[in-house]
N, C-alpha and C positions, 0 to 999 in steps of 0.2 A: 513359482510362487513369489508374492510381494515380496519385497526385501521389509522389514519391520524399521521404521522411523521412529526416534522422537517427535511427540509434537510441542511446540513452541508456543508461548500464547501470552503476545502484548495487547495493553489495552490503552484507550484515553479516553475523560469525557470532555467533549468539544459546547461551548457555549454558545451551538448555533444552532438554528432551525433542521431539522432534518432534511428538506430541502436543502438547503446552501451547503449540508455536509455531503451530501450526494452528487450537489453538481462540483464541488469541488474534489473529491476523491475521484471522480468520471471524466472528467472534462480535460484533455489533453494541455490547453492553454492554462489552468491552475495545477497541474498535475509537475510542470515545467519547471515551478514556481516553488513547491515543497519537497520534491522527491527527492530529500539527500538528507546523509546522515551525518552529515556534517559541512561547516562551511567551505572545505576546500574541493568538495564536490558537488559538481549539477548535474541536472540533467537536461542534455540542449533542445531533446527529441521526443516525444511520448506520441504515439498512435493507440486509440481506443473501438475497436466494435464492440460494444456492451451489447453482448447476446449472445442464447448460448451456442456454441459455437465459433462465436466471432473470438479473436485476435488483440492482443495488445502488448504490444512491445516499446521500455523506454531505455533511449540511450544513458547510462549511468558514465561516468565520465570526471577527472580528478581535473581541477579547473589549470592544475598547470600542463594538463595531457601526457603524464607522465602514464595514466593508464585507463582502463575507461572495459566498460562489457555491458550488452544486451540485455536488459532483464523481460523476458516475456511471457508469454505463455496461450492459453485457451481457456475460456469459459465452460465451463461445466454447467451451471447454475446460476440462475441469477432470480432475486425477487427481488421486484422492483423498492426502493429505500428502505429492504432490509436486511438482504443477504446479497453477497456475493463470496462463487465458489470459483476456483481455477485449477489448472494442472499445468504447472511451470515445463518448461522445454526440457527439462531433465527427469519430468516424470515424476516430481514430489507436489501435491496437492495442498493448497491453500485454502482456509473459508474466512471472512471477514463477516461479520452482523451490526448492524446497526440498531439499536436501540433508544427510544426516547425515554427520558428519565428527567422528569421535571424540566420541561424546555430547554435540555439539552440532550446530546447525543455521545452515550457510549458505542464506542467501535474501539469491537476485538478482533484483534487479528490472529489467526491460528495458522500454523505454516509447521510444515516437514523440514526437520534440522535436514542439510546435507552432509556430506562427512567430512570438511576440510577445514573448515574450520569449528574451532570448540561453539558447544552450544551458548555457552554462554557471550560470548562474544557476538554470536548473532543475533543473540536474544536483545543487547547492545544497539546495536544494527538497525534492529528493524524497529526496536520503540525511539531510539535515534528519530528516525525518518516517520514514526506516528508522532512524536514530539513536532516536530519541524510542521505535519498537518495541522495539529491542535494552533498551533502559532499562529500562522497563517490563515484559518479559518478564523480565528475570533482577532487578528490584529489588523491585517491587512483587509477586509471586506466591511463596508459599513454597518453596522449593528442593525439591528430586527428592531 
């Protein structure tokens, strides 16, 4: 039997086309660009097969390399600009949605706490590195 998880669920809305939130949550070379929860970590790596099935794994990584871990998993699901589903390599399942809401884009992320650290703290974490996209999508990409 399943082990029973909290689920976790950040959210942001992004001041961009749905498109431009889609190719920038997908796309390896912007994915490079925001995926950190703060400034003293990057990520130097991302690989994407968006489909289901397919694979994506990004190098997460503390910029002085004092420590650094794999974050990846498997697509379970995907609809195209409006869901994506996954099952992380430790077996805890993630869904994201995307939704348009007055020419821009809410995305929620929902995700299975692990056990090591406090929920809250990941909860931290992860809207961390949604903050970092919302940024990113409406600072660094020219406006619509």
């Amino acid at each position: 039997m399943a082990k029973h998880r909290d689920i976790v669920t950040v959210q942001v809305l992004v001041d961009a086309s749905i498109d431009t939130v889609w190719k920038c949550w997908t796309t390896p070379a912007d994915i490079i660009k925001w995926n950190n929860a703060s400034d003293d970590w990057h990520t130097p790596e991302a690989s994407n097969d968006l489909r289901k099935g397919g694979k994506f794994s990004y190098r997460m990584e503390a910029k002085d390399a004092s420590m650094g871990f794999d974050f990846g998993g498997v697509y379970s699901d995907i609809i195209d600009k409006q869901e994506i589903n996954y099952t992380l390599e430790d077996g805890r399942k993630t869904k994201i949605t995307f939704i348009e809401v007055d020419n821009k884009v809410q995305v929620i992320e929902s995700f299975e706490a692990e056990d090591i650290n406090s929920i809250e703290m990941q909860r931290q974490g992860w809207q961390a590195i949604l903050d970092n996209f919302q940024k990113y999508v409406e600072h660094q990409l020219p406006k619509r």
